[in-house]
Structure formats: C-alpha cells, structure tokens
N, C-alpha and C positions, 0 to 999 in steps of 0.2 A: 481730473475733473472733466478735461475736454474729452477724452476717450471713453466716459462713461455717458457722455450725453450724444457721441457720433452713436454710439453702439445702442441707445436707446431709440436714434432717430431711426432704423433701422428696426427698429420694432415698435410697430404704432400703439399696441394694444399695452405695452408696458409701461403703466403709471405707474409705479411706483409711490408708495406710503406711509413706508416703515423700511427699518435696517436691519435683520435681524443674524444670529449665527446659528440658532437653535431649528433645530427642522421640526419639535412636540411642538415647540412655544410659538413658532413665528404665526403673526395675522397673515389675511387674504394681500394678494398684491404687494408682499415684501420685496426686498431685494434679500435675496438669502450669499451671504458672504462665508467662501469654503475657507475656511479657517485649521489652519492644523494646532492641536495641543499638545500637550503632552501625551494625553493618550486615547486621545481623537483624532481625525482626519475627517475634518467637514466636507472632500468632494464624496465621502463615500454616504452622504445624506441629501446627495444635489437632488437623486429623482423623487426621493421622499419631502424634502422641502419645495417642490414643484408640485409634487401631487396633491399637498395640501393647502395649495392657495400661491405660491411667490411667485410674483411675474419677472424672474430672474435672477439666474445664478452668479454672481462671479464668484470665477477659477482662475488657476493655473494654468498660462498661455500652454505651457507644454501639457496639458490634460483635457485642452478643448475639446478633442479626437473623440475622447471614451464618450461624449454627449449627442451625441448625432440627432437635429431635429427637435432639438431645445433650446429654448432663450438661456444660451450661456456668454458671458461675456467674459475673455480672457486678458488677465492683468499677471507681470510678473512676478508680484506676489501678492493675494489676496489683504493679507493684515497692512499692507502700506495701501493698500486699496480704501481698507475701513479708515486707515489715519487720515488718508485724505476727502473722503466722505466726510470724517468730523470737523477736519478744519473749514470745510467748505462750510457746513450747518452754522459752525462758531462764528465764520465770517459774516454771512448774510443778517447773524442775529443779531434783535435789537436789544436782546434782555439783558438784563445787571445779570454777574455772573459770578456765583460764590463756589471756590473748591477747598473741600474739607480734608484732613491728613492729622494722623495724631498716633502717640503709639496703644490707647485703649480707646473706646466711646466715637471712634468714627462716625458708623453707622447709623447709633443712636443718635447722635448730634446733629447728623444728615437730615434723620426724620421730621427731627424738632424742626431745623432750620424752614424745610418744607415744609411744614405744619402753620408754622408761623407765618410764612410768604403768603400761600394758599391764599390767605384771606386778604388780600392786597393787589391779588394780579395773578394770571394762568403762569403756571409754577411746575417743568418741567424738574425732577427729579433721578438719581440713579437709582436702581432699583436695587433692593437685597446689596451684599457690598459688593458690585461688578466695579471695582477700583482700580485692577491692573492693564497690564499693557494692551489686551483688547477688550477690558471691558470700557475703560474710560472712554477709548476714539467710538466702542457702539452705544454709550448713551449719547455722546455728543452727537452720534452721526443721527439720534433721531431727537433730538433737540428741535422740536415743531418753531418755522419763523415767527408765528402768531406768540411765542414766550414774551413773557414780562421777564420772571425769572430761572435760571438754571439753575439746579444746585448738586456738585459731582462731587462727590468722594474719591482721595486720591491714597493709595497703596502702596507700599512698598518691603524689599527683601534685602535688597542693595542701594548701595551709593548709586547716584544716577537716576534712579527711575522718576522719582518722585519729577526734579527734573527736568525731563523729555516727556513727562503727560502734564506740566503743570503748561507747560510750553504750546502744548496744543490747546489747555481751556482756556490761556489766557482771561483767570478772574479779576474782577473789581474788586472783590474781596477774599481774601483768605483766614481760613479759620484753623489753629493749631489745636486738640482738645485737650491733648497730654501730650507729655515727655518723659518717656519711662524706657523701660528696658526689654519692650516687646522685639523679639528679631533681633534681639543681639548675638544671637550667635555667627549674622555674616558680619559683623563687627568689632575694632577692636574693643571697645568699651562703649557706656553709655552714651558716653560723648557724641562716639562716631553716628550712634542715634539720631542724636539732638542734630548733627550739622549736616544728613540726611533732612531730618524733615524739613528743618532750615529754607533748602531746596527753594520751598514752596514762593519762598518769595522770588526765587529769580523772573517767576512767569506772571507775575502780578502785573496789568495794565498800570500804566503813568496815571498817577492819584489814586493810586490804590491803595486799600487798608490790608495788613495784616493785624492780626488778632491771636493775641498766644496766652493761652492760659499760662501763670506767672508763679503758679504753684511747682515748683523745682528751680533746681541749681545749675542749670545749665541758660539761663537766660544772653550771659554774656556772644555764646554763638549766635542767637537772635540780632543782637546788638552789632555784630560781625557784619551777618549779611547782610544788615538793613543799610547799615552804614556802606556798600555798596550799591544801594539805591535810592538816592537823595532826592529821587520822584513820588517814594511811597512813603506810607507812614506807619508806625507800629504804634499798637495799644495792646496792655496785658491788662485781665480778668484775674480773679481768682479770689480767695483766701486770705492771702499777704497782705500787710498792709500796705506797701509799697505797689500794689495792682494800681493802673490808672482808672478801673470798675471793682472797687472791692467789693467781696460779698461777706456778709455779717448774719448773726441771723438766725444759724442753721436749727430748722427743728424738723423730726419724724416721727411717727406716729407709727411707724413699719408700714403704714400702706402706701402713703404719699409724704414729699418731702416739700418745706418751706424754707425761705431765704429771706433776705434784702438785699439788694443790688443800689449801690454805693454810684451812680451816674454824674462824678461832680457832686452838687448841692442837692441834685434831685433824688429822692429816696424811692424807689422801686422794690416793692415787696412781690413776690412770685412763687406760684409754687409748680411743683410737676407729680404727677400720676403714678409713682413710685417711690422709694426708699434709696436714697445713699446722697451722702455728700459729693459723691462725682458725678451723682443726675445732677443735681445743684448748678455743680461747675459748666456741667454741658446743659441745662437752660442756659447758663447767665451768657455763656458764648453766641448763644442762639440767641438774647435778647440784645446783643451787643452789633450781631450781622444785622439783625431787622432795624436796629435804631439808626445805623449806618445807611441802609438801604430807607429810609424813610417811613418805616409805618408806624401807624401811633401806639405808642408806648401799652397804652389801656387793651389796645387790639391785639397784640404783642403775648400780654401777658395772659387774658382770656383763652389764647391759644394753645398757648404752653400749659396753662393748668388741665384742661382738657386733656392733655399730651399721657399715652400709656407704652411702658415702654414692647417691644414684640418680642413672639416667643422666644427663646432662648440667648436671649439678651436684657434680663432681669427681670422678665415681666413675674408677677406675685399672682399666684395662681388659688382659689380656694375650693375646698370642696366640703358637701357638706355645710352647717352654718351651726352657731351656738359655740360652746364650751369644747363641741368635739368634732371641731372645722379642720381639715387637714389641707396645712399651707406648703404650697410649692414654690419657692423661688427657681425659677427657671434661668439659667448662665450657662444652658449646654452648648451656645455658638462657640465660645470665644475665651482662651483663658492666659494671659500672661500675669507676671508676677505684679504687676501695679491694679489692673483687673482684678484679680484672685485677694488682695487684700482687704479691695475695697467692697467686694462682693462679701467677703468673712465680718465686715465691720456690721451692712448690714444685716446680715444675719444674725451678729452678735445683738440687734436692737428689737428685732424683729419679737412683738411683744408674744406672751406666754398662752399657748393653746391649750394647757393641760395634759398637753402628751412628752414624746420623749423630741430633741432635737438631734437631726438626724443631718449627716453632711456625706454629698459622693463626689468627688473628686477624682478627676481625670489628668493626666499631662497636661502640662505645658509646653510644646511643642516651638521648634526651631528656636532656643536659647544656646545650641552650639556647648563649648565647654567648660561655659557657666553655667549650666543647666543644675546640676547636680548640687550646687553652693546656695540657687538661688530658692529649690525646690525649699530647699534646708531654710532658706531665710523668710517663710509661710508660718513656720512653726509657732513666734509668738501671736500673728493674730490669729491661728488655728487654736490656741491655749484663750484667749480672749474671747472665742467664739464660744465657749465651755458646750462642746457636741456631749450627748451620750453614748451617741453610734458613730463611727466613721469608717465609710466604704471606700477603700481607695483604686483607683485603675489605672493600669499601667504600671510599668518600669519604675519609672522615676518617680510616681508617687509612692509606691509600695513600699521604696526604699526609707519611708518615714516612718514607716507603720513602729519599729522599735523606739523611736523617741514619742510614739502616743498611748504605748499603753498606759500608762499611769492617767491618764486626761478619759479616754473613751474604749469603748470596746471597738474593736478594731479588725476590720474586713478588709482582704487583699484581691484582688484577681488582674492578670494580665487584658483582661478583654470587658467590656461594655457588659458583653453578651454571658460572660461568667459571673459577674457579680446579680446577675437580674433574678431572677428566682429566687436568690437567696434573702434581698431586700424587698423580693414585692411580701414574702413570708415573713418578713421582720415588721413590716408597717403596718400602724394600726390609726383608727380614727385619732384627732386630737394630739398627732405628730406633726412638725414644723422638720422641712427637708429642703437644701439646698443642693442643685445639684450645676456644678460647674468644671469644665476644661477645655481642650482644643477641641475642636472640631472634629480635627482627622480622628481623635478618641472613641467618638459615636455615641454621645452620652444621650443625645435628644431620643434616642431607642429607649433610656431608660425614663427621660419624661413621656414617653409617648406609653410605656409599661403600666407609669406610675396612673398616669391621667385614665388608660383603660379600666386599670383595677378600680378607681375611684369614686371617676368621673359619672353621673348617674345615679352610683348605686347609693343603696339605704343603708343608712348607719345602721347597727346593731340595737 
C-alpha cells in the first residue's frame, strides 16, 4: 500500500479510478495491473493500456527498464500487488459484504443476490464470474468506498483456494448454492468437494452468517467447519424438510418458476423469470442473504421476480410467436453433472411448441477419472427429457450416442463447429432446443448460429 501511494506522489496527474488487468476493457484513469496468465503476459499490453486512458502501470520491478518515460510503478510481483490493492478497498469499506461459492448456479445466485440489494443501497458486484485468484482481489480492488453492498463470487479447482480469497473478502455473509460434483476430478470424491467449499467459512467476519443450501448428503462437513467457529452461525435453505428456510410450493409454467419460502411462521411466496427448481433454490438463497442484510421482504421479492436469468446460463429464448415459436433454452456457459440434470428436468417440462424437441450437448469438462461413469449417469434424465434429435459434442459425450439410439436420433461430432451446419439444416419453426456444456466446448457459437438463422426472420 505504502509503495503504491510514494510512487503515486511522484506523479501528480495520477488519479487513479479504477483497477483494471484488461487493456480493451479498462476506463480512462485506471491503474492497469501487468498480470501474467496462463497464456497472457499483461506487461506486453502496458503501452496499449496507457494509450487508451490508464494513468498507470504496475510491473515487474525487474521489467521497469523495457518502459522508459512512462508512469510505471514497479512491484515484485504484480498479482500480490492486486491482492493488496483488494484488501486495502475491503479494509477502508463500510459495506455488508456477501461471498458466494457453490459447485453449479454461482453466478446466477450472484446476479439475484445483486438484483435484490440494488434496491436497498449502491451495490458493488463481480462481474461475469471473475471468481479466481485474480479475479476476486480485481473486483475487490475496485470495490468503490461509497458501497452499501459488495457481492463476490468465490471459485475454485483445488483445496485451498476457496480459502485464501475467502480470506481477503472477509464477508458478513456467505452463501453456498450447491454441492455437487463439479471439479471432482482434482478430488478424491464428492466429499473432498463439499469440504473445499466448506472453506468459505473459515473467512467469514465474527457474527457472520453462512448459508448452505441443505439439499445433499454432505451436510455433516458443514457442521464440521462451523463447529470450528463458535462466532458464526449456519442456516440451510432448500427442499428438505429438515432446512431451517424450507421451500414448498414448486410450480413452472417453462417460462418462469414459483415457490414458498418457509421463514419460521412467515410464509413467503416468490417467483423468478425462468424455469427450474434450482432457480427456485437459488432465489430462495438470495431471499435468505437480503432477509439477513435487512431489506424488506415485499422489496426482496418484487426484485427477484423481475429477475431473468443471462445468456447462456438458462435464459429461454423465443423466436417467432403463436403455435410455431422456436424456443431456445440457452446453458452454453457451464455444464457439470448436477447442472446438466437439472437443466434436462427443465427441459423435460418445458411446454409443447408443436415442433420436434431438439437437445445439443457438449462436455463436461475437468471431472478427472470420473468423467466417463458420470457422463453415463445423464442417461436417465436424458430418457426423461423424451428428445427426438440429440446432438452430441465432444469425446465424452459421443461416447453415449449408443445407449440413445433407441430414445432419439442421434448426431455425433468432436467439435462445436462440426455439428453447426448440420443442426442449423435440421431446425425448423415450432422446435424446442436446449443447448448445454462446458464452456471450453464453444457451444454459445452454436446459440449464436441458432439465434442468427432465427432471430428476425419470417416464419414460413
């Protein structure tokens, strides 16, 4: 901290307004922080993130050299540069401060969370899920002092991480959304999941709430950690009836979904702006952070019904209207095995357009040597989903295609980009298509195919 504010005095004209790593993305007057990735090296965008506005760079003390005559300021290593810019922003602020962590519905849950504060008090947010080791310390670092409230999404691949960023946001509240089986391949089992995300309570402030949805069999490791912290207090949501917030209720229509929410004696009915019982789960966690943080319930829930979820994280897409509306469930973000069920269920409710039901399916990515058993264990809500067509991509999805012929017609290809011609030839008005996997797969090329062919044009 003290070395970033000598090296500023030394530069009068450097205000400084923003944190940023990105040299497209950063505002005028940033600090732009040279950052190496895996397969970036942020000093090589120093003159470009000067050129378009940041009134300074930190570097690498041993790379000050290559800048001659530029506001660079040189730190041993940039990324504990940004960690320490966050914790500085965390320290100074005054605002309640919630960090979210889960193994499906993060991001989503994030948004809610956000959505709902918003209307309560200036509501600083992560953006998109910058959740890991430098994105957590660069949303904190620009965590404005004027915040009521923060709300960071916390990531992870290994034991540890969760961790050493839960450590730096130090929240009032933490929010668990799931516990599943995403990322088990750098683990030995579920379990080691569960006592990963766990984690999240070590960095919880004194009177802090954690909050875990109560929906799985892993609860006891919750019970673990908390029992190491006789300062904070745990509440579960869910389903169960054994949740301290049960939800009851459940009804959809495929467009939007409705609940009750079980608060004690007080009965809270909610809905949200999408289909599935685990939008449900992650309102009721978001109505569970607001009720904690204080805002009123009625405010709360107006917020969340308003609530739609973003592209390629379930949002329901139409085109066209009447009898021969072609609906697109969009899940090309994100796809693990607890994800991937829950996304097939709603599809399986998703009411009848008159066309054919059409499903593309990508990997599931980093499940390690359980990949191949769990891919397998899709099958029966794949059978419950009753597809006509199924596209699949990738390896490990491909590897299904002989336990579906009997259910759907059944398309293969190694790539995003091989199966796309084939399906934009295959759809027609008045088809229902869901299209989900990992990221790394590239499936959103194929909403982005689907929505050109579509989007606009004149039914027949």
């Amino acid at each position: 901290g003290g070395k970033l504010s000598e090296a500023a005095a030394g530069l009068p004209d450097a205000t400084v307004g923003s944190v940023s790593i990105d040299s497209r993305t950063l505002r005028s007057n940033a600090l732009f922080v040279a950052i190496r990735g895996d397969n970036f090296d942020g000093h090589d965008f120093v003159a470009n993130a000067l050129e378009r506005g940041a009134a300074l760079a930190m570097v690498e003390e041993g790379r000050v050299g290559m800048f001659a005559g530029v506001p660079v300021l040189g730190v041993p290593d940039p990324l504990v540069g940004l960690e320490r810019l966050g914790r500085w922003a965390r320290t100074r602020s005054r605002a309640r401060i919630v960090a979210i962590t889960g193994s499906a519905g993060k991001t989503t849950t994030k948004s809610m969370v956000a959505e709902v504060l918003a209307g309560a008090g200036a509501t600083h947010a992560s953006i998109r899920s910058y959740n890991n080791h430098w994105g957590v310390p660069l949303m904190l670092a620009n965590l404005p002092p004027s915040a009521d409230f923060g709300v960071f999404e916390i990531g992870m691949n290994h034991s540890g991480e969760i961790a050493a960023l839960v450590e730096q946001v130090r929240p009032h509240v933490a929010l668990v959304t799931h516990v599943g089986v995403a990322h088990v391949g750098n683990f030995e089992d579920a379990e080691g999941v569960a006592r990963a995300k766990a984690e999240i309570i070590s960095g919880l402030e004194p009177d802090g709430l954690v909050l875990v949805n109560g929906d799985h069999s892993f609860m006891h490791v919750f019970d673990e950690e908390a029992g190491k912290r006789p300062d904070v207090r745990m509440q579960t949501f869910g389903f169960a009836p054994d949740c301290n917030v049960r939800i009851s209720d459940y009804h959809s229509d495929g467009r939007r979904a409705q609940a009750r929410a079980h608060f004690g004696r007080v009965l809270v009915d909610f809905s949200v702006g999408m289909p599935g019982r685990h939008m449900i789960s992650n309102g009721a966690g978001a109505l569970c952070v607001s009720h904690q943080l204080g805002v009123p319930m009625p405010d709360a829930v107006a917020a969340l019904g308003s609530f739609e979820a973003e592209e390629g994280r379930g949002s329901v897409q139409r085109f066209g209207e009447g009898e021969r509306e072609l609906v697109l469930l969009d899940e090309s973000y994100n796809a693990n095995p607890a994800s991937m069920e829950a996304a097939l269920e709603v599809f399986a409710r998703i009411g009848d357009a008159g066309g054919r039901r059409v499903l593309v399916l990508g990997d599931m990515l980093e499940l390690g040597e359980q990949s191949a058993v769990l891919h397998k264990g899709l099958l029966p809500a794949l059978r419950e989903a009753e597809p006509d067509l199924v596209f699949l991509v990738g390896r490990r999805m491909c590897a299904l295609a002989p336990h579906l012929g009997a259910l759907a017609r059944v398309e293969t290809s190694l790539t995003a980009d091989g199966i796309l011609p084939r399906l934009l030839k295959e759809l027609d008005w008045g088809d229902q298509i869901m299209v989900k996997g990992s990221n790394g797969v590239g499936l959103s090329r194929i909403v982005s195919g689907i929505r050109g062919r579509f989007a606009g044009a004149q039914k027949p």
